[in-house]
FIRO-712255 format. One record per residue (C-alpha): x, z, y; residue number from 1. Coordinates in Angstrom, 2 decimals, padded with zeros to 5 digits. Each point is the difference from the previous one (the first is absolute). Example, Ala and Ser with C-alpha at 12.3 -4.5 7.8 and 13.67 -1.06 7.14 Angstrom:
! FIRO-712255
{X: 012.30; Z: 007.80; Y: -004.50; pos: 1}
{X: 001.37; Z: -000.66; Y: 003.44; pos: 2}
//
This chain:
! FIRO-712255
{X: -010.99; Z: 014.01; Y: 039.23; pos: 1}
{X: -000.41; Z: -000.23; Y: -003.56; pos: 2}
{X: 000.33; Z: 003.80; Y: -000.76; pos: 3}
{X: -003.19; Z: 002.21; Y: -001.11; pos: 4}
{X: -000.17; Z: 003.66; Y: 000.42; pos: 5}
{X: 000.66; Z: 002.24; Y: -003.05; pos: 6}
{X: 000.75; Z: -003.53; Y: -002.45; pos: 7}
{X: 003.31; Z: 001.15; Y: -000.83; pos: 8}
{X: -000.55; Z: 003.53; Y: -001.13; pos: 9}
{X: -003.35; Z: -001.83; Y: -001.98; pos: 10}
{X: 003.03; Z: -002.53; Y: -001.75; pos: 11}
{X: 001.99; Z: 003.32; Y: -000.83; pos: 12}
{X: -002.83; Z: 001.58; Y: -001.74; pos: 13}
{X: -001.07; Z: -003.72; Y: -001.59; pos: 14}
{X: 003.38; Z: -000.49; Y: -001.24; pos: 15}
{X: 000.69; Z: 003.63; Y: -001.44; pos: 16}
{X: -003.11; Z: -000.31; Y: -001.82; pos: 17}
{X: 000.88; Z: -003.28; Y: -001.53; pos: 18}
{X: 003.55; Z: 001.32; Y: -000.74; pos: 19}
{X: -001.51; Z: 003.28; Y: -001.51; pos: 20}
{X: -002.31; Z: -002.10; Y: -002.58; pos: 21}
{X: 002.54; Z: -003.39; Y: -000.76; pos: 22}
{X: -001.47; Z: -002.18; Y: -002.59; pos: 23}
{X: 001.88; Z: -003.22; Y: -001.34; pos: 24}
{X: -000.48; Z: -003.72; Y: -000.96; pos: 25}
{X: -004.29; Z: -000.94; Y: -000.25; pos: 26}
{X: -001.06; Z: 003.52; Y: -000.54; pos: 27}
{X: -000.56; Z: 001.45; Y: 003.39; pos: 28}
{X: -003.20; Z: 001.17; Y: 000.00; pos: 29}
{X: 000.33; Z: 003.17; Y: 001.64; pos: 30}
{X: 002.28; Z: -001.60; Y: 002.61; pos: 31}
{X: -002.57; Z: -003.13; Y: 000.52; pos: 32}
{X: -002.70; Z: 002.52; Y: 000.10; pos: 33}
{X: 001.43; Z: 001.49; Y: 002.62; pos: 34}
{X: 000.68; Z: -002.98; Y: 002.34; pos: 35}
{X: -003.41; Z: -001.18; Y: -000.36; pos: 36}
{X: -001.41; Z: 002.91; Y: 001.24; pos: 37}
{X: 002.55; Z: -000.39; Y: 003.10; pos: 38}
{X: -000.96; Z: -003.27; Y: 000.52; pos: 39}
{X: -003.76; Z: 001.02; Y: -000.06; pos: 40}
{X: 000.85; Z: 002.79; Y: 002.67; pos: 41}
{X: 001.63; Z: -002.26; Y: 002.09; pos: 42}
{X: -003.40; Z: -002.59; Y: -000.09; pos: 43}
{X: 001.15; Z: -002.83; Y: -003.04; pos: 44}
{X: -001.58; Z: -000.93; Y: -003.07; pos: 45}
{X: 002.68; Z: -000.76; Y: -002.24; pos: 46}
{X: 000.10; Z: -001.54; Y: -002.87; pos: 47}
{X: 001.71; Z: 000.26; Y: -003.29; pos: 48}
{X: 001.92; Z: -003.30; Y: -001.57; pos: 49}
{X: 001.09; Z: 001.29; Y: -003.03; pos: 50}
{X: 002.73; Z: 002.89; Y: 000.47; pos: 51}
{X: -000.35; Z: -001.14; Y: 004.04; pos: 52}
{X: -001.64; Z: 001.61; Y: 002.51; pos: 53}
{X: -000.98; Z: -002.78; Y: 002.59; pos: 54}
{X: -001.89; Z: 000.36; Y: 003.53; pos: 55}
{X: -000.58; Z: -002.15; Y: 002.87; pos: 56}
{X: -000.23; Z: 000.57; Y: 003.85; pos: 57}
{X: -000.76; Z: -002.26; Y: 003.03; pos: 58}
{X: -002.23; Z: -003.00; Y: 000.40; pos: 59}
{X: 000.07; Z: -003.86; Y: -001.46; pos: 60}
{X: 003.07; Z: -001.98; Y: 000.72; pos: 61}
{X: 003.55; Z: 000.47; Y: -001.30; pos: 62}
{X: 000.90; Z: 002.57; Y: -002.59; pos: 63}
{X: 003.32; Z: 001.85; Y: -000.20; pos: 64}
{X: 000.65; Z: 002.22; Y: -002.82; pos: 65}
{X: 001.79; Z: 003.25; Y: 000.40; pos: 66}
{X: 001.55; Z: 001.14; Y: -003.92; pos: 67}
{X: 000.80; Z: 003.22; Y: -000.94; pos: 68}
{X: 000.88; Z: 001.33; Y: -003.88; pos: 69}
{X: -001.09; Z: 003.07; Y: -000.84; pos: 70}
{X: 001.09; Z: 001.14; Y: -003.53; pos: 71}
{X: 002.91; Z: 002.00; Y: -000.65; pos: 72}
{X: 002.69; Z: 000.57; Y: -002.49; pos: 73}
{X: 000.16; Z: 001.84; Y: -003.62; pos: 74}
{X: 003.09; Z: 002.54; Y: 001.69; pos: 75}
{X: -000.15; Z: 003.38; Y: -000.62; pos: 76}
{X: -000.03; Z: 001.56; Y: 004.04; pos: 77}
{X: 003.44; Z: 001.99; Y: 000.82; pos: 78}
{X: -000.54; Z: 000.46; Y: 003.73; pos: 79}
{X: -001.30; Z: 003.51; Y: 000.06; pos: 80}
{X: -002.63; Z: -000.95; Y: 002.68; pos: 81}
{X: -003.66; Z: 001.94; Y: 000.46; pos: 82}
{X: -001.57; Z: -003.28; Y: -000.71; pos: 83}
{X: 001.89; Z: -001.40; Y: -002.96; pos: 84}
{X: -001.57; Z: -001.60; Y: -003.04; pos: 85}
{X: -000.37; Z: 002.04; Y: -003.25; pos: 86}
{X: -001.29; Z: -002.52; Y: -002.58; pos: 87}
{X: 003.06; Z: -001.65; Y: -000.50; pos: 88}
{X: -000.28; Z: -002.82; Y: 002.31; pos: 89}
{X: 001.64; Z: -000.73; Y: 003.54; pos: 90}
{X: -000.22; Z: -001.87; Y: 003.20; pos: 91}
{X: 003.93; Z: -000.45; Y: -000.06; pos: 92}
{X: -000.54; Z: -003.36; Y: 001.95; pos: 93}
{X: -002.22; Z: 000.51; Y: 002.74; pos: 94}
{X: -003.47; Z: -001.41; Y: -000.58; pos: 95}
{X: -001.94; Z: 003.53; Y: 000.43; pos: 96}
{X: 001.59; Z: -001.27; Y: 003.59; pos: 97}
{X: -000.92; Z: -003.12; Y: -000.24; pos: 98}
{X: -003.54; Z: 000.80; Y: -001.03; pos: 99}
{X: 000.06; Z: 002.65; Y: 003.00; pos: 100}
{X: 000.98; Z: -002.79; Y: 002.40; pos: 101}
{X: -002.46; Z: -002.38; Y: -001.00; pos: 102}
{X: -003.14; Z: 002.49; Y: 000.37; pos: 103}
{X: 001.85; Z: 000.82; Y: 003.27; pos: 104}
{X: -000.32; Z: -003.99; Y: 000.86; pos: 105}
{X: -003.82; Z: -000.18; Y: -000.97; pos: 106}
{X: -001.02; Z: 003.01; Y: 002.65; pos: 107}
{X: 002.02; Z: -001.79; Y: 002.10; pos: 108}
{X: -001.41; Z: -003.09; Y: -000.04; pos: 109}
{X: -003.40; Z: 001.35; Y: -000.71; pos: 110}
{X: -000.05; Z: 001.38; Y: 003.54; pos: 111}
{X: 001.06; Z: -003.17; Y: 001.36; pos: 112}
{X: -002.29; Z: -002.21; Y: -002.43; pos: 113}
{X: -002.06; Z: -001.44; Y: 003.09; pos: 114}
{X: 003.34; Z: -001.90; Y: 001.31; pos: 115}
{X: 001.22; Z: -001.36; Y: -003.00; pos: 116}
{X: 000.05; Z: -003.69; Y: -000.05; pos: 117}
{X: -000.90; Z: -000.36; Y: -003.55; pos: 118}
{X: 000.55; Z: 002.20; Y: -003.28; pos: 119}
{X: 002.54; Z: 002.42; Y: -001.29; pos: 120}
{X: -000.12; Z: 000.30; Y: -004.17; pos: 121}
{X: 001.36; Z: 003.33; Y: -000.71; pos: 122}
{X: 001.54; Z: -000.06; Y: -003.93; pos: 123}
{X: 000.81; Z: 003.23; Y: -001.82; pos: 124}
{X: 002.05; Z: -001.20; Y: -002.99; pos: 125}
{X: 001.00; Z: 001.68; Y: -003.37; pos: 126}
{X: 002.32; Z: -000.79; Y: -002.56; pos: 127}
{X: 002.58; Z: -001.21; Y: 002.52; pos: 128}
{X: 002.76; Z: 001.98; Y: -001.73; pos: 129}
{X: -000.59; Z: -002.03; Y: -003.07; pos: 130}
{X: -000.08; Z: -003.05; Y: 002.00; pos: 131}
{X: -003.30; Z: -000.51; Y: -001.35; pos: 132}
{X: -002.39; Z: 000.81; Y: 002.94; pos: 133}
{X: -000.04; Z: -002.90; Y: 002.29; pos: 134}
{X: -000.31; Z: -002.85; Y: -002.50; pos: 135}
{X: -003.13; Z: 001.69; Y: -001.58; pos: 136}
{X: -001.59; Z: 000.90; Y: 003.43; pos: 137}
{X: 000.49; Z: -004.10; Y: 001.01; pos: 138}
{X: -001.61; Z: -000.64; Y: -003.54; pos: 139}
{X: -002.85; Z: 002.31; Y: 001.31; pos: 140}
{X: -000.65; Z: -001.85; Y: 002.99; pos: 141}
{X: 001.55; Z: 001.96; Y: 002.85; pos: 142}
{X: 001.19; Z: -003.25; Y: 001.59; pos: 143}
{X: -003.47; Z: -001.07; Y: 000.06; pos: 144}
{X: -003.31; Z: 000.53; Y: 001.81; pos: 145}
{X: 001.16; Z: 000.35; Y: 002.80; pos: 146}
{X: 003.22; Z: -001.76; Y: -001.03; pos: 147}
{X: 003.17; Z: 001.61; Y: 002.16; pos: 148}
{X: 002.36; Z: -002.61; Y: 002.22; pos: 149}
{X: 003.00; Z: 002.04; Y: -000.01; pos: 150}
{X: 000.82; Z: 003.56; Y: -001.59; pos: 151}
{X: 002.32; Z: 003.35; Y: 000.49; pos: 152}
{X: 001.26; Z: 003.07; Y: -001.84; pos: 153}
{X: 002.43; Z: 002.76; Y: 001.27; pos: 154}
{X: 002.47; Z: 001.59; Y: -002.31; pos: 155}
{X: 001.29; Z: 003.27; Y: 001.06; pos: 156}
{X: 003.76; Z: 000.46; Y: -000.61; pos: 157}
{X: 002.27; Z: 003.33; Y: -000.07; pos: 158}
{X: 003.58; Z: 001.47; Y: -000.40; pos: 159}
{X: 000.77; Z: -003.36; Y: 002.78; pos: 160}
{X: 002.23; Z: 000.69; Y: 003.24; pos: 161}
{X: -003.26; Z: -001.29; Y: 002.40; pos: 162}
{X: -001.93; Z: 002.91; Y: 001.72; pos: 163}
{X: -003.07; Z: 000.46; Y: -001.39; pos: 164}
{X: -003.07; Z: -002.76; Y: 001.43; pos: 165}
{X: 002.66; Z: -002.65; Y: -000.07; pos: 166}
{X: -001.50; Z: -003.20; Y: -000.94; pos: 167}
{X: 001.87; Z: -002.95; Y: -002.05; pos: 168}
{X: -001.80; Z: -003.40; Y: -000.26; pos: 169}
{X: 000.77; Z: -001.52; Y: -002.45; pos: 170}
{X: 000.97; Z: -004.08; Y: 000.31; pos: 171}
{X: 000.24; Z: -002.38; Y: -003.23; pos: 172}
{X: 000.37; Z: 001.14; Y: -003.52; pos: 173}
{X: -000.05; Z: 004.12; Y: 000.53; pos: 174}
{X: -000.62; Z: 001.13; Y: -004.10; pos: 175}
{X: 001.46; Z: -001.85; Y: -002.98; pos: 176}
{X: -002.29; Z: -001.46; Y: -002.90; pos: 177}
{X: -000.17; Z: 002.55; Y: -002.89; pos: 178}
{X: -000.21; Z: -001.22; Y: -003.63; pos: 179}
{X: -000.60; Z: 002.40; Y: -002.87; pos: 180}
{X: 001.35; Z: -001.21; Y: -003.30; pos: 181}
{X: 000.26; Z: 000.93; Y: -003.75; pos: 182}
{X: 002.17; Z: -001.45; Y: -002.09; pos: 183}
{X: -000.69; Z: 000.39; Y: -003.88; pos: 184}
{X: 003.16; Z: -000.38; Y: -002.41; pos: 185}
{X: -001.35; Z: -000.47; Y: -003.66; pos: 186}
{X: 002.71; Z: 000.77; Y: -002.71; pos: 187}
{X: -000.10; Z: 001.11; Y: -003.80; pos: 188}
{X: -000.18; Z: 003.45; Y: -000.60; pos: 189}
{X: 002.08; Z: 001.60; Y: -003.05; pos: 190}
{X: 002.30; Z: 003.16; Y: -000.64; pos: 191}
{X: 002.69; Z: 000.89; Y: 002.31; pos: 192}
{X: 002.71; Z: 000.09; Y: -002.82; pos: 193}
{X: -000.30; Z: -003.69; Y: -000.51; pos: 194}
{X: -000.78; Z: -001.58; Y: 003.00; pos: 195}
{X: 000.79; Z: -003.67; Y: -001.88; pos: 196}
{X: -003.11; Z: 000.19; Y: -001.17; pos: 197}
{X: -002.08; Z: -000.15; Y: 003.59; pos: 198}
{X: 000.23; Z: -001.20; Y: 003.13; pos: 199}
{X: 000.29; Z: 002.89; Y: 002.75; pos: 200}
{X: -002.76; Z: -000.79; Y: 002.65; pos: 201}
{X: 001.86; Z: 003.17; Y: 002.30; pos: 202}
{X: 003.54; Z: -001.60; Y: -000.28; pos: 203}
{X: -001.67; Z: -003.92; Y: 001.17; pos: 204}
{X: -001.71; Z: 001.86; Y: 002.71; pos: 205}
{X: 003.25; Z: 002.06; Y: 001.32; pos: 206}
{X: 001.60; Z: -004.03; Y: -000.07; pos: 207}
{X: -003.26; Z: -001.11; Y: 001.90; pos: 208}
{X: 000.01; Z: 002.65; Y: 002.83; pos: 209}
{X: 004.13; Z: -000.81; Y: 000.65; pos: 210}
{X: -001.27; Z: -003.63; Y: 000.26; pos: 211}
{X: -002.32; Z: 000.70; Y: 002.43; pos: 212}
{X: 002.59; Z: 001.50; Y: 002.42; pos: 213}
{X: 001.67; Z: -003.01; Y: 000.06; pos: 214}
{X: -002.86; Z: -001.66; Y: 002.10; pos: 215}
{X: 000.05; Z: 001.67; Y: 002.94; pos: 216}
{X: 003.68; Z: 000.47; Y: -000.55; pos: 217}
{X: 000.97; Z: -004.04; Y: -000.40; pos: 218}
{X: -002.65; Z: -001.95; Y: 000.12; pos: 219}
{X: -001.67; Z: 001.02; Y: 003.81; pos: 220}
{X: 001.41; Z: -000.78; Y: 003.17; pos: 221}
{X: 000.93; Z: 003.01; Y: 002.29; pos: 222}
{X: -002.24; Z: -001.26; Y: 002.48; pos: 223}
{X: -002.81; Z: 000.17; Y: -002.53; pos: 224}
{X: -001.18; Z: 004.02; Y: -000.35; pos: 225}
{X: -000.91; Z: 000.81; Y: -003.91; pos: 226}
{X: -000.09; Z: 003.26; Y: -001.84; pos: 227}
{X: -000.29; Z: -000.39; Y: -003.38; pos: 228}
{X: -000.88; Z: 004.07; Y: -001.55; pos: 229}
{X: -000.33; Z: 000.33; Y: -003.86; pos: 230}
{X: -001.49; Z: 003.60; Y: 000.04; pos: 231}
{X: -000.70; Z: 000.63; Y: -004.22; pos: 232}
{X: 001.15; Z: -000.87; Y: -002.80; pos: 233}
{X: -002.63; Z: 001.32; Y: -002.99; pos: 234}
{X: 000.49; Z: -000.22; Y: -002.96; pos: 235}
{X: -001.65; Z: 002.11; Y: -003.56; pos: 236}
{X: 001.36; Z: 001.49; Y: -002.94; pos: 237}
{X: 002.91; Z: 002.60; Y: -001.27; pos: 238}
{X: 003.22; Z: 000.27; Y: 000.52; pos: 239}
{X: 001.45; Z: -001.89; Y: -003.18; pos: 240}
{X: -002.49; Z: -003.00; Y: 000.59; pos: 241}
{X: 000.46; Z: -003.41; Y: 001.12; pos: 242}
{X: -002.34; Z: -000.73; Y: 002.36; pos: 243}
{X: -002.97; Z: -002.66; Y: -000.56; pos: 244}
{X: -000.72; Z: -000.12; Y: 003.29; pos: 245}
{X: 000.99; Z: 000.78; Y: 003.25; pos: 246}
{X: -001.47; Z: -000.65; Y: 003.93; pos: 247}
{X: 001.22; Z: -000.28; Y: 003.58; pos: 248}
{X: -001.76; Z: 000.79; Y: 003.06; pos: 249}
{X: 001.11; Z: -000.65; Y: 003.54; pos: 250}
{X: -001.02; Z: -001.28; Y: 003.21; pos: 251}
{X: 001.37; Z: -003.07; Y: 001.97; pos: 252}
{X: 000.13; Z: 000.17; Y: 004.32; pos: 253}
{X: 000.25; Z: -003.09; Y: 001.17; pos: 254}
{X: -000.55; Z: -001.23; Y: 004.01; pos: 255}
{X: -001.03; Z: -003.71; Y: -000.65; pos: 256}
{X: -002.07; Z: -001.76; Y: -002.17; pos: 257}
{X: 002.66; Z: -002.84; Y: -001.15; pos: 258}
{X: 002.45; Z: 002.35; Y: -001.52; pos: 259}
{X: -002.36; Z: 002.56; Y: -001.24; pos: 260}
{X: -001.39; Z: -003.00; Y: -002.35; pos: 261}
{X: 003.46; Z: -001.35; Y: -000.92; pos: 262}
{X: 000.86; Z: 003.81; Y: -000.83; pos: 263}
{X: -002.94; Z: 000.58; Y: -002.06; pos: 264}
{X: 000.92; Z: -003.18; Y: -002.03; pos: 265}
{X: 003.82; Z: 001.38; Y: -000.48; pos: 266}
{X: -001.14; Z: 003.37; Y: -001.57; pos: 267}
{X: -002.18; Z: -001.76; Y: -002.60; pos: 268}
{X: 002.83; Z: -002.30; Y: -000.90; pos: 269}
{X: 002.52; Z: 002.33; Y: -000.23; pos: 270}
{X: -002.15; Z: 002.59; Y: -002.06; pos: 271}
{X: -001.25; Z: -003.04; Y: -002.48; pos: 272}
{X: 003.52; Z: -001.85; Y: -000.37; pos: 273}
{X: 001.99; Z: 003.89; Y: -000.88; pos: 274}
{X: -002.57; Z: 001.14; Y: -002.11; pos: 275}
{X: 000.36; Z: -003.51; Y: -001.78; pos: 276}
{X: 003.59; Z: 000.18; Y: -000.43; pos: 277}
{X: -000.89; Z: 003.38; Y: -001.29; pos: 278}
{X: -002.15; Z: -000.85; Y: -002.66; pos: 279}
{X: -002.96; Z: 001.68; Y: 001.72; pos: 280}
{X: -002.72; Z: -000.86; Y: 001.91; pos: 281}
{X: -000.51; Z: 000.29; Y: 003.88; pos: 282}
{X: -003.91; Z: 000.08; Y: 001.91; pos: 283}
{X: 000.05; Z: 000.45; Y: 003.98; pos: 284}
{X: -003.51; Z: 000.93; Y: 001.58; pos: 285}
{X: -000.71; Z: 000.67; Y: 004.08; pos: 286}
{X: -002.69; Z: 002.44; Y: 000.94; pos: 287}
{X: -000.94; Z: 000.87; Y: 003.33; pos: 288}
{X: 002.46; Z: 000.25; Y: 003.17; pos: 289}
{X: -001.00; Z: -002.10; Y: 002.98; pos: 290}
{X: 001.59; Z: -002.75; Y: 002.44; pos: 291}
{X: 002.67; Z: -000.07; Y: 003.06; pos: 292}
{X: -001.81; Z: 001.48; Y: 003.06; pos: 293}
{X: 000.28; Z: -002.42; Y: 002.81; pos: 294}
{X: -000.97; Z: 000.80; Y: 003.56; pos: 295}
{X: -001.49; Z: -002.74; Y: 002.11; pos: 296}
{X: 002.17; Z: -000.44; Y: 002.88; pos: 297}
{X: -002.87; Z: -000.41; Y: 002.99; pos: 298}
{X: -001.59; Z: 003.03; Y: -001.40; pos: 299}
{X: 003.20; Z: 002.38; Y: -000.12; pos: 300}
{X: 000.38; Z: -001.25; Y: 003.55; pos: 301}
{X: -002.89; Z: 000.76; Y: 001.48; pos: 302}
{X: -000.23; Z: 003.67; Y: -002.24; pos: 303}
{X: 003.95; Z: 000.41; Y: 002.14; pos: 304}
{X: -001.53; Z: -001.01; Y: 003.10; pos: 305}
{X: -003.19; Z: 001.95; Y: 000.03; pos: 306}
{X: 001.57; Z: 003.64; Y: -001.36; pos: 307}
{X: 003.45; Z: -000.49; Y: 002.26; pos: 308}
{X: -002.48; Z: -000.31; Y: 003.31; pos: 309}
{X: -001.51; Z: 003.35; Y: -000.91; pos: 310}
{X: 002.34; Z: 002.08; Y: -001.85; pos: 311}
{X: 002.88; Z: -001.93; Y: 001.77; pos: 312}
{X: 003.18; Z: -001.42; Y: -001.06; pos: 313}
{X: 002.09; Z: 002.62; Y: -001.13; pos: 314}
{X: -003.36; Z: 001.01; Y: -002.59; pos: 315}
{X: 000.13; Z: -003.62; Y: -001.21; pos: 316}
{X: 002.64; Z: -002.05; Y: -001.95; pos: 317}
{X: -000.77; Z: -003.13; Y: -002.33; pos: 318}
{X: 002.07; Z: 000.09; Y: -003.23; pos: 319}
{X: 002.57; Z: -002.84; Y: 001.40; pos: 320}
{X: 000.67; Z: 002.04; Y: 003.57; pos: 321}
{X: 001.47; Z: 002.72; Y: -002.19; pos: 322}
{X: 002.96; Z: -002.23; Y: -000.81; pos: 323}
{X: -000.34; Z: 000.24; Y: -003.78; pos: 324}
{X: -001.31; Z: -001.71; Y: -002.86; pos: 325}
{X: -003.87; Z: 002.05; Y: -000.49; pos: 326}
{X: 001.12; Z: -000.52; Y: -003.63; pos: 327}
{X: 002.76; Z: 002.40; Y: 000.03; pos: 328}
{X: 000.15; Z: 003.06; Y: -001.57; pos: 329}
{X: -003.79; Z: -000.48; Y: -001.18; pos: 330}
{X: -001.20; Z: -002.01; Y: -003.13; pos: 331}
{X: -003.41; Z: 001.08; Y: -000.25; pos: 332}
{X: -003.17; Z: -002.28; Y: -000.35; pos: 333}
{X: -003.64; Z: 000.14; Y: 001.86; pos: 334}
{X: -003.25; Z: -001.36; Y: -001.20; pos: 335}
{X: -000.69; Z: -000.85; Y: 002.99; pos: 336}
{X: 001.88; Z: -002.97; Y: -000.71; pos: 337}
{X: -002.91; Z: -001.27; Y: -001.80; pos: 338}
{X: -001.79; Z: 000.01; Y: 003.39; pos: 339}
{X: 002.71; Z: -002.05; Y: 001.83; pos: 340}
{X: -000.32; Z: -002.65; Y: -002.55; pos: 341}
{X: -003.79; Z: -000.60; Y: 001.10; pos: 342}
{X: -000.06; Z: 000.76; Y: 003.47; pos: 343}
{X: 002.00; Z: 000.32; Y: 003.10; pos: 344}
{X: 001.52; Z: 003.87; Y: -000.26; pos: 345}
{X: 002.80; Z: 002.41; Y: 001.66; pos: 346}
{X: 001.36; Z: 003.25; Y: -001.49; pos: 347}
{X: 001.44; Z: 002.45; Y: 002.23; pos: 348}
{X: 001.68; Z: 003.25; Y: -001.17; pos: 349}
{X: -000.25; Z: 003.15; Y: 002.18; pos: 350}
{X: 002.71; Z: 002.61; Y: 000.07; pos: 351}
{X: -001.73; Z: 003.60; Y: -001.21; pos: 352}
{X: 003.22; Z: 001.95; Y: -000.56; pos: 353}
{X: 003.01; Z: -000.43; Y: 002.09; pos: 354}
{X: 003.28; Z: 001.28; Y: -002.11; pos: 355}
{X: 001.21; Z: 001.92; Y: 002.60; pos: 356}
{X: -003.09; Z: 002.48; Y: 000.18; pos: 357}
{X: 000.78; Z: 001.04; Y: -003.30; pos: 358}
{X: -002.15; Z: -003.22; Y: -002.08; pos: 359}
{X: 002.39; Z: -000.51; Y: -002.28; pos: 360}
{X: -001.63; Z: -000.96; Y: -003.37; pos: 361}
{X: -000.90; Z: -003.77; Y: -000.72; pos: 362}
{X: -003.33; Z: -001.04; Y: -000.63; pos: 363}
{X: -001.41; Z: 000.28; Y: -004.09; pos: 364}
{X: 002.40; Z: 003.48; Y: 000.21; pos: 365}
{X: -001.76; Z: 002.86; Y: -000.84; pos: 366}
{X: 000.99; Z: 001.98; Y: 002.60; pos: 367}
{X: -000.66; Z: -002.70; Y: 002.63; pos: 368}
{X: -001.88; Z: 001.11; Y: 003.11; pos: 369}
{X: -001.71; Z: -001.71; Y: 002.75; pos: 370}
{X: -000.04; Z: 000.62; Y: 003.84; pos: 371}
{X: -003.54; Z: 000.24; Y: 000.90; pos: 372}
{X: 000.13; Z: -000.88; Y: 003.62; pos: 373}
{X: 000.03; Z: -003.61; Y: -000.74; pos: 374}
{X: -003.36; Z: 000.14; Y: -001.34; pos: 375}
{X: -001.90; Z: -000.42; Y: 003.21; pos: 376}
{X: 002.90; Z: -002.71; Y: 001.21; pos: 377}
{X: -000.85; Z: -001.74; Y: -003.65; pos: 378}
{X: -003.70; Z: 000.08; Y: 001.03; pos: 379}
{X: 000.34; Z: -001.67; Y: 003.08; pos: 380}
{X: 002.54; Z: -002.76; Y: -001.26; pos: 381}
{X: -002.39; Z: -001.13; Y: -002.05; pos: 382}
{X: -003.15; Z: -000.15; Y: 002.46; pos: 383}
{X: 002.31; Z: -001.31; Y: 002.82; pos: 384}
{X: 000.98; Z: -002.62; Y: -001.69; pos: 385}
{X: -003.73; Z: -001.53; Y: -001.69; pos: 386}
{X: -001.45; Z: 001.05; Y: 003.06; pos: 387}
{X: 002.48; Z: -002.42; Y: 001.99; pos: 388}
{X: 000.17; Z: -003.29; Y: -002.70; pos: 389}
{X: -003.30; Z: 000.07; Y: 000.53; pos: 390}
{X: -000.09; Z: 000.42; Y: 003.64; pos: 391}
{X: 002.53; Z: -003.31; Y: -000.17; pos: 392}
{X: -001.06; Z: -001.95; Y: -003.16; pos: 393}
{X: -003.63; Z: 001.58; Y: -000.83; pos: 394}
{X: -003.09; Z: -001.46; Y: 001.01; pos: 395}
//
């Protein structure tokens, strides 16, 4: 039996703390303090790799990496719990559980290091909500020395009609691309009373952003999922000015590579050829976002194979069983992906608030909560399932 005396009331108190003192994006030093110490407790050396906490456990052979993200979100708490966050940030998505789980994992493992049949990486990310974390922990070297074979990460989800410890494996693409764009209009300034004289960078970018509907609207198959979300439109000056200049920000979700490129091409089209029949000027830059996540199939397999002949098969459902698209209803994107793109990997969500029981808030809502019962099921998902690829493929 995988289970270890007093580990779950240890993840409660692990997790509240982590809740209580949320940090976001790189700066997580109390929080990576904090886990280090854990780890040190629990027998590791870990390592840091940048913003990433890294340790290792087992002996040479194979290497399977177990990911977990640890930063939070800049929400101001509304959940009225003992342990809530007072500095302005929030764990509204789960990765003080995550975090939890993992440590959870590396005791677990730790007292089973002697049968391992090769090495288990343990990753503490940040800087996953800015879907910045995983690209600059692979620039670090986390997928070398020892370099992993094949890799998991857990995401918790709530406000879901599954009874809490439900697992869903995910199979194929399970989280879009996400592409962060600006798009600078450059007009002529002058007074508001004779708008002749200028050319109005706000009005060119109101004709830009209606353009940009069109794409998803005409131009992409319904088979094809893309969300297209223009979220500002800034502009400066007063009231009676024509504006010089004006700039669009959105984000593009996209779940394959072929028409997240030919997408990317349409915007800056569209935005150069209306601001040229405007008389204005039109610059599109990308920054940041991340690819498709894509689950290798063996691996999501074997993950539904292993955790169904423990927790059994009404615990365990891949995303296909469920009879529905894993895409609907959900749009958001996972560094992880970055991971998938190097290496074979498998995402599986875990079900930490059924509706039902009163978990009715979606995750990033400030008054999401959490069940914390899961957190010793989380734990042992994620040892289970090293400890047995590398009982099968280690060595």
């Amino acid at each position: 039996m995988w289970e270890m005396q007093g580990l779950q009331t240890e993840l409660v108190e692990i997790r509240r703390y982590l809740h209580k003192h949320a940090e976001v994006g790189f700066d997580l030093e109390s929080t990576a303090v904090y886990i280090e110490k854990k780890l040190i407790e629990y027998g590791y050396a870990p390592v840091r790799l940048g913003g990433a906490i890294v340790a290792t456990v087992g002996k040479k052979g194979k290497t399977f990496l177990l990911r977990a993200d640890m930063d939070a979100l800049p929400i101001e708490e509304r959940t009225e719990l003992s342990y809530a966050c007072t500095n302005g940030n929030m764990h509204a998505c789960g990765h003080d559980m995550h975090a939890a789980m993992l440590l959870g994992a590396a005791k677990l493992l730790k007292a089973r290091e002697k049968e391992l049949n090769g090495r288990v990486k343990l990753l503490f990310q940040p800087a996953e909500e800015c879907l910045e974390g995983a690209k600059d922990a692979i620039e670090k070297g986390v997928l070398e020395k020892p370099k992993p074979q094949a890799a998991m990460m857990i995401h918790v989800m709530t406000g879901v009609p599954f009874p809490a410890g439900t697992a869903v494996v995910a199979k194929g693409v399970s989280a879009p691309a996400a592409d962060f764009f600006s798009i600078s209009v450059q007009g002529k300034g002058c007074h508001g009373a004779a708008p002749w004289n200028g050319v109005d960078a706000l009005s060119v970018a109101a004709r830009i952003l209606l353009g940009l509907e069109e794409i998803s609207a005409r131009e992409v198959s319904t088979v094809k999922s893309v969300v297209l979300t223009v979220g500002k439109l800034e502009t400066e000056g007063a009231d009676n000015v024509i504006a010089d200049r004006a700039v669009l920000k959105g984000t593009l979700r996209s779940f394959d590579e072929e028409t997240r490129k030919r997408v990317k091409e349409r915007v800056e089209n569209i935005a150069r050829h209306i601001a040229t029949a405007f008389q204005a000027k039109a610059q599109v830059s990308y920054h940041g976002g991340c690819p498709t996540l894509v689950n290798d199939d063996a691996l999501s397999q074997h993950t539904e194979e292993v955790l169904r002949e423990y927790f059994g098969k009404t615990r365990v459902y891949n995303s296909e069983s469920l009879g529905r698209d894993v895409r609907a209803g959900q749009g958001g994107s996972e560094d992880f992906a970055y991971f998938t793109h190097k290496i074979p990997c498998v995402m599986m969500a875990v079900s930490a608030g059924e509706r039902e029981k009163g978990y009715v808030y979606p995750l990033h809502h400030p008054k999401v909560a959490f069940d914390e019962k899961v957190l010793s099921i989380g734990a042992t998902m994620y040892a289970m399932n090293a400890y047995q690829w590398l009982k099968k493929d280690g060595g």
